[in-house]
N, C-alpha and C positions, 0 to 999 in steps of 0.2 A: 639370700644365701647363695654360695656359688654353687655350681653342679657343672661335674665332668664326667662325659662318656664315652668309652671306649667304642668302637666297631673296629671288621675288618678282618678280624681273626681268620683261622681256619687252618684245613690239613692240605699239605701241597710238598708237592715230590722236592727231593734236594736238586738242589740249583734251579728252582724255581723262583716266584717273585708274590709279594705281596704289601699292600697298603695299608697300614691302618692310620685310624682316623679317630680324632679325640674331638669331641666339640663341648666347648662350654658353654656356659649360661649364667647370668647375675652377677659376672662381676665386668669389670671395664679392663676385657682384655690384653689390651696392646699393652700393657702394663707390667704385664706378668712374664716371667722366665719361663722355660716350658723344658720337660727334662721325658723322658720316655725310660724307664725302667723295666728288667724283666726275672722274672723267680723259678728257677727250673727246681723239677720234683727233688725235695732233699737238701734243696740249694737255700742260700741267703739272698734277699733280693738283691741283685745289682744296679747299678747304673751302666744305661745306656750311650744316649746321647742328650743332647741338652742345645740350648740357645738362647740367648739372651733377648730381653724385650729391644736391644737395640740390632738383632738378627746373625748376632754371632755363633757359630756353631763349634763344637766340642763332641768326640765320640768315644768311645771304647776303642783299644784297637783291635780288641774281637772282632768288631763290626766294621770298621773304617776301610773305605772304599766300597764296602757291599749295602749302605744301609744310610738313607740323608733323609734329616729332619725337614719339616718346614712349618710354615703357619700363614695363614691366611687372616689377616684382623680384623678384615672384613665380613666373613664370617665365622670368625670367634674360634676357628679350628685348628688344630696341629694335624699334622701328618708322619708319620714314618713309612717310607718307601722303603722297601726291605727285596732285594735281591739277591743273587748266588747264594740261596736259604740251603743251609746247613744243616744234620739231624740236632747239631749243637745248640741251633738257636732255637731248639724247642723250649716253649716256655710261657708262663701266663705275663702277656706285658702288660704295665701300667702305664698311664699319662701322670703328669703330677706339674700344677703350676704354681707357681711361687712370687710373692711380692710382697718384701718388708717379712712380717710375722702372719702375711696368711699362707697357707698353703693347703691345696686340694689335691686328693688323689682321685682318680676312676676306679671302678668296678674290675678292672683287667678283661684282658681280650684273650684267648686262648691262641696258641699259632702252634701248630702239630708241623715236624718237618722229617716226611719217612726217606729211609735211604731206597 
């Protein structure tokens, strides 16, 4: 079975920068779409950004220009770089991959962004 975990999270001043990092496990990666979602208190989850297994990328334009996905297939990881952090972008983000009719979420990462 597949398994996705978030890191990376944490509390960091506005306009600051942060990484997170999704790494899976059990399935055959480079396969899969990769989407980063995030759920602020009160809020519905949204969408974030996204990339296709053939490395196309897609954002919010909440975030575009301040925030690029990646993924490494080598090992099995996504990333979200996350810069000019907003008190906006506070929020629990998820990872979520996607291929055909499977799809896995993470546990979320917590990302605290004080003014």
């Amino acid at each position: 079975q597949g398994k996705v975990v978030e890191s990376g999270g944490g509390l960091v001043q506005a306009g600051g920068s942060l990484r997170l990092s999704c790494a899976a496990s059990g399935i055959t990666f480079r396969l899969y779409a990769i989407g980063w979602y995030r759920q602020a208190p009160g809020k519905q989850r949204e969408w974030v950004a996204g990339m296709s297994s053939g490395g196309s990328t897609n954002y919010a334009d909440s975030v575009k220009g301040r925030f690029t996905i990646s993924r490494d297939n080598a090992r099995n990881t996504v990333y979200l770089q996350m810069n000019s952090l907003e008190p906006e972008d506070t929020a629990v983000y998820y990872c979520n991959l996607r291929f055909n009719s499977l799809n896995y979420w993470g546990q979320g990462t917590q990302v605290t962004v004080s003014s």
